[in-house]
VOROMI-107136 format. One record per residue (C-alpha): residue number from 1; residue in three letters; x, y, z. Coordinates in pm, 1 decimal, always signed. Layout:
VOROMI-107136
<kelo NUM, "ALA", <X, Y, Z>>
...
end
This chain:
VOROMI-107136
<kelo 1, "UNK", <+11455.9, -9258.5, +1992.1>>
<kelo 2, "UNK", <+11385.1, -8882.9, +2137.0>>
<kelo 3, "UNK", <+11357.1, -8842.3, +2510.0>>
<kelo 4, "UNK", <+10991.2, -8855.6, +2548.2>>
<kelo 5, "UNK", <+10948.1, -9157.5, +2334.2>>
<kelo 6, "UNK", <+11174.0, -9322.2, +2549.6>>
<kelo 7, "UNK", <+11035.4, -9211.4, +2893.2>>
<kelo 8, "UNK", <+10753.8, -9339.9, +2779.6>>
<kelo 9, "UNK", <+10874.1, -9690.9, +2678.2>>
<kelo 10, "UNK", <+11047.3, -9715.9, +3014.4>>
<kelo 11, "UNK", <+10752.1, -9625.1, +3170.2>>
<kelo 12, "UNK", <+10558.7, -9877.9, +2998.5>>
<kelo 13, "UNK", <+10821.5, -10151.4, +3097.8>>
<kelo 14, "UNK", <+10814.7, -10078.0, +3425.9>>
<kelo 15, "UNK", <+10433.2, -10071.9, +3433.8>>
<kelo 16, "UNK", <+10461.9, -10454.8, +3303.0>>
<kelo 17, "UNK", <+10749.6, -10538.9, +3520.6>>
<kelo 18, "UNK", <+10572.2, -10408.5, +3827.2>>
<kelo 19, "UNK", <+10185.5, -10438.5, +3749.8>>
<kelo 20, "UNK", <+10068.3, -10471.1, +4107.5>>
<kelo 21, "UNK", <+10259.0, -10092.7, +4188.8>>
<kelo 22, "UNK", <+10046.7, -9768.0, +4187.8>>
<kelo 23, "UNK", <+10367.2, -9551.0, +4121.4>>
<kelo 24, "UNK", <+10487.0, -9601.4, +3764.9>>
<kelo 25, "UNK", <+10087.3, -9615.5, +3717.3>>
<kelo 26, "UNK", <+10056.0, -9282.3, +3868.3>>
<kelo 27, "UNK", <+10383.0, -9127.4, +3694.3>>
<kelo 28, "UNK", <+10274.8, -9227.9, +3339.9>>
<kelo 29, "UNK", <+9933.1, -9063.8, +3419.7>>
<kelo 30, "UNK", <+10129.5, -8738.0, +3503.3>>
<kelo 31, "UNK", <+10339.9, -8804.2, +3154.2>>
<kelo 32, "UNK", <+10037.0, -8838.9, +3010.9>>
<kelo 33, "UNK", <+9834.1, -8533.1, +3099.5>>
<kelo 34, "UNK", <+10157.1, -8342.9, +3016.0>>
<kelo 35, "UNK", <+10099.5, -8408.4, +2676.5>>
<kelo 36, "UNK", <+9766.5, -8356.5, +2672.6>>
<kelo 37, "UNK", <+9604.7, -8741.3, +2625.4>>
<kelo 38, "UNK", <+9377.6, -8662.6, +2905.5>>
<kelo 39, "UNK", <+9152.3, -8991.5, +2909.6>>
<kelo 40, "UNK", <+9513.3, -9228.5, +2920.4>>
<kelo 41, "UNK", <+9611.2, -8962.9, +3208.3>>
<kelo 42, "UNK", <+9321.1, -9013.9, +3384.0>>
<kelo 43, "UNK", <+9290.5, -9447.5, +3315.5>>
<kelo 44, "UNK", <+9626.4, -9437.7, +3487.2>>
<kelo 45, "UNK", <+9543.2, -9253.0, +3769.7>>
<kelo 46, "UNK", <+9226.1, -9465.7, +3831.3>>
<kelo 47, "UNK", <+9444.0, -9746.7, +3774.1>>
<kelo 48, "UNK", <+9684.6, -9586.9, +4033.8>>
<kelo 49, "UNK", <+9395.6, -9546.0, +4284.8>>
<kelo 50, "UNK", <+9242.5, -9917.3, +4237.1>>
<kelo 51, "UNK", <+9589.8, -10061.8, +4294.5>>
<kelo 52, "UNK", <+9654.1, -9855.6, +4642.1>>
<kelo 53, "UNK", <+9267.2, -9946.3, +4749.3>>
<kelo 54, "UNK", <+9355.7, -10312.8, +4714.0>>
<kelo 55, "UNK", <+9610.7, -10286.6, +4961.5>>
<kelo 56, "UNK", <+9588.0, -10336.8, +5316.2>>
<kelo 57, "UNK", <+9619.7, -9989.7, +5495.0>>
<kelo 58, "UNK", <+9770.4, -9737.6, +5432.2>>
<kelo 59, "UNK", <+9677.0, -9585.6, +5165.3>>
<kelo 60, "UNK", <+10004.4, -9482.6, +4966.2>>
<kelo 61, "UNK", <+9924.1, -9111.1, +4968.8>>
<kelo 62, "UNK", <+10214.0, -8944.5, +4821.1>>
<kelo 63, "UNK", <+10068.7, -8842.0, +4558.0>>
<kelo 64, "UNK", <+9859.9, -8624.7, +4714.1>>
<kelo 65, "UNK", <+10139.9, -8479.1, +4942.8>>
<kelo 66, "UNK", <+10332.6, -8418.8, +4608.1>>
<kelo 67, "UNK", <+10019.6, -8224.4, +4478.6>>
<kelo 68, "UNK", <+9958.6, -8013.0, +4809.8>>
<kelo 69, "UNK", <+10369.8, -7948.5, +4770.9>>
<kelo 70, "UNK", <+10345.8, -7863.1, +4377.3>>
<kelo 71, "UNK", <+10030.5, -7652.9, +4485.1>>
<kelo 72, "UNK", <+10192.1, -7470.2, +4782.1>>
<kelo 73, "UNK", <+10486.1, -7349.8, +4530.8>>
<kelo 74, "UNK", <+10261.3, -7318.1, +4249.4>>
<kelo 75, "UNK", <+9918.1, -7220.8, +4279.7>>
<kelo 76, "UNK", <+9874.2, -7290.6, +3923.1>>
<kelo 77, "UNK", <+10002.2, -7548.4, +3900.9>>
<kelo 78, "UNK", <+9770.3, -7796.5, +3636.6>>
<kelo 79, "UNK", <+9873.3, -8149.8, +3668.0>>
<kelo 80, "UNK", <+9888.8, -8094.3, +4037.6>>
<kelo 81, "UNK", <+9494.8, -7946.2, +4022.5>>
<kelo 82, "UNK", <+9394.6, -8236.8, +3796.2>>
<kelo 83, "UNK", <+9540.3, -8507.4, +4006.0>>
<kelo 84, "UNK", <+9364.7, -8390.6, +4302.5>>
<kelo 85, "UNK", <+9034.1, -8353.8, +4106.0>>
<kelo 86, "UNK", <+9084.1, -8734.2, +3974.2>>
<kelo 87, "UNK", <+9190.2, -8847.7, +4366.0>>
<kelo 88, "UNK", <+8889.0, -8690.2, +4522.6>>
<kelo 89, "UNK", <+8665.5, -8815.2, +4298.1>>
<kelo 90, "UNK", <+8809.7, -9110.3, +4333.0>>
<kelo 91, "UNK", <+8808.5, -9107.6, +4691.9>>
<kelo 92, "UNK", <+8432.5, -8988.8, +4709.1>>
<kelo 93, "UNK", <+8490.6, -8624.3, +4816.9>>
<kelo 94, "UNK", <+8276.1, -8527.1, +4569.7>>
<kelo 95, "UNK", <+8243.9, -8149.5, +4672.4>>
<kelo 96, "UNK", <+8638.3, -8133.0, +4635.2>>
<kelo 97, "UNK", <+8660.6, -8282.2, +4321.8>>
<kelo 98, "UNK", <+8393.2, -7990.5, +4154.1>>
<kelo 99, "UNK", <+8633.7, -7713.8, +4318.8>>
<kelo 100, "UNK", <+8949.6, -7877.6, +4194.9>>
<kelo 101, "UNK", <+8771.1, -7926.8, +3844.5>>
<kelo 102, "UNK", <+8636.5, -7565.9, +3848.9>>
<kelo 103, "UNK", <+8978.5, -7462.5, +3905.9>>
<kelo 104, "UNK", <+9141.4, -7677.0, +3626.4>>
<kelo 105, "UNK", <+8911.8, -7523.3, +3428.7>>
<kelo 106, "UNK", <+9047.5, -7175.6, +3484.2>>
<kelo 107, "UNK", <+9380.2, -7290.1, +3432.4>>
<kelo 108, "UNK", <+9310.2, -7441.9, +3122.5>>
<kelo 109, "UNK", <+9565.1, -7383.4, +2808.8>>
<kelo 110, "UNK", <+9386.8, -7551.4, +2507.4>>
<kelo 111, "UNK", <+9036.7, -7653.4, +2383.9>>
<kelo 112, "UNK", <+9108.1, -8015.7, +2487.1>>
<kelo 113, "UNK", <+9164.0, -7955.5, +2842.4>>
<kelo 114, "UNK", <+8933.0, -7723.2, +2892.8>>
<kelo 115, "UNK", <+8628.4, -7952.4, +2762.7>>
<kelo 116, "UNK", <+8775.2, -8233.8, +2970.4>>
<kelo 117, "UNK", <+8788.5, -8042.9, +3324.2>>
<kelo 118, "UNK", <+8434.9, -7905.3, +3227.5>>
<kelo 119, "UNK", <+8327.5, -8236.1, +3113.2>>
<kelo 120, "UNK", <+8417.8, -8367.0, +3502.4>>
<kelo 121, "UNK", <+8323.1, -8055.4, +3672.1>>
<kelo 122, "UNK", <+7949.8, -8079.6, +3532.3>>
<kelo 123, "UNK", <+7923.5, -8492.1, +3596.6>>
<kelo 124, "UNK", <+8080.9, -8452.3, +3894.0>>
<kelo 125, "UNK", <+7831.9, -8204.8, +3982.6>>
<kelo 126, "UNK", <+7495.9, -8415.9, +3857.1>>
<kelo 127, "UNK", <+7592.1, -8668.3, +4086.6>>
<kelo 128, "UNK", <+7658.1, -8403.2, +4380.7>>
<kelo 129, "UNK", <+7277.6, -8350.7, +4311.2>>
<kelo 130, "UNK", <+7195.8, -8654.6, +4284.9>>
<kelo 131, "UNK", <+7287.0, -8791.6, +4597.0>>
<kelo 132, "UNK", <+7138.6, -8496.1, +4790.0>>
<kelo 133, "UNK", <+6813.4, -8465.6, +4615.4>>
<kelo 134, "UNK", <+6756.0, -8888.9, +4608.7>>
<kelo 135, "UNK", <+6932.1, -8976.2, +4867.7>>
<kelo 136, "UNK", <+6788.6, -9373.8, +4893.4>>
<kelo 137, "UNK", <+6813.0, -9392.7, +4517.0>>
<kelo 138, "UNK", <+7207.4, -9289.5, +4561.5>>
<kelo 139, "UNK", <+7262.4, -9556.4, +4821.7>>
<kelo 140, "UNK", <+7124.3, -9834.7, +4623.4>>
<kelo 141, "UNK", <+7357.3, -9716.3, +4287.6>>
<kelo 142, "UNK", <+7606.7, -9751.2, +4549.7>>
<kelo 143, "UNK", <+7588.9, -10039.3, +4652.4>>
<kelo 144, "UNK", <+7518.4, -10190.1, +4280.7>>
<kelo 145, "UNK", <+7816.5, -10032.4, +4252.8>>
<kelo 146, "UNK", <+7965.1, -10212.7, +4499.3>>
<kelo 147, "UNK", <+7835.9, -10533.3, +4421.6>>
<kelo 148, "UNK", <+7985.5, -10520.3, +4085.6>>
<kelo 149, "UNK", <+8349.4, -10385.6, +4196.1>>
<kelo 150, "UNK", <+8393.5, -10729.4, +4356.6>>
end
């Protein structure tokens, strides 16, 4: 079995081992987008995110210090761009996740992830809108939205 193949299967064992922990979650999401199966990437991030925002505070946030350190050496660096996007949309910072999605656009190496950071960018964008031109239609989506997350 080549190296990848088996990071991956360790990954996934650990993931089953350890379902309740955001970090092999979050790690296999970074394997992931390294290869380029953005949608996987970005189901384990979310998965990552809905793990931490089940626990009591506080919010595991290395991930995001290991992004602002990858980004502070690296300006361009990708995975570190797209896991903020993912986090701040996440998170609700809407207005951050359009800049970090504009910008993983620009860094962009292939077709694929270009289509999928401007396939974010743009929805993350309508809903920026959205909630600033219908502003009582936003809050009740949000809290359907709500409602339905418990």
């Amino acid at each position: 079995m080549g190296e990848l193949a088996q990071s991956m299967a360790t990954f996934r064992r650990t993931m089953a081992n350890f379902p309740q922990w955001s970090e092999p979650q979050n790690y296999y999401g970074e394997l992931l987008l390294d290869q380029q199966h953005f949608m996987d990437a970005v189901d384990k991030f979310d998965r990552a995110v809905e793990l931490e925002r089940a626990k009591p505070p506080p919010m595991n946030v290395l991930p995001l210090r290991c992004c602002d350190e990858a980004l502070r050496i690296d300006s361009e660096c990708e995975p570190a761009v797209a896991t903020l996007a993912q986090l701040s949309l996440q998170q609700g910072k809407i207005d951050h996740a359009v800049e970090m999605f504009k910008r993983q656009a620009e860094l962009a190496c292939s077709e694929p992830e270009l289509i999928n950071a401007l396939t974010y960018q743009y929805a993350s964008t309508s809903q920026l809108e959205f909630t600033r031109n219908y502003p009582e239609m936003a809050e009740q989506l949000a809290q359907v939205a709500s409602s339905m997350a418990m």
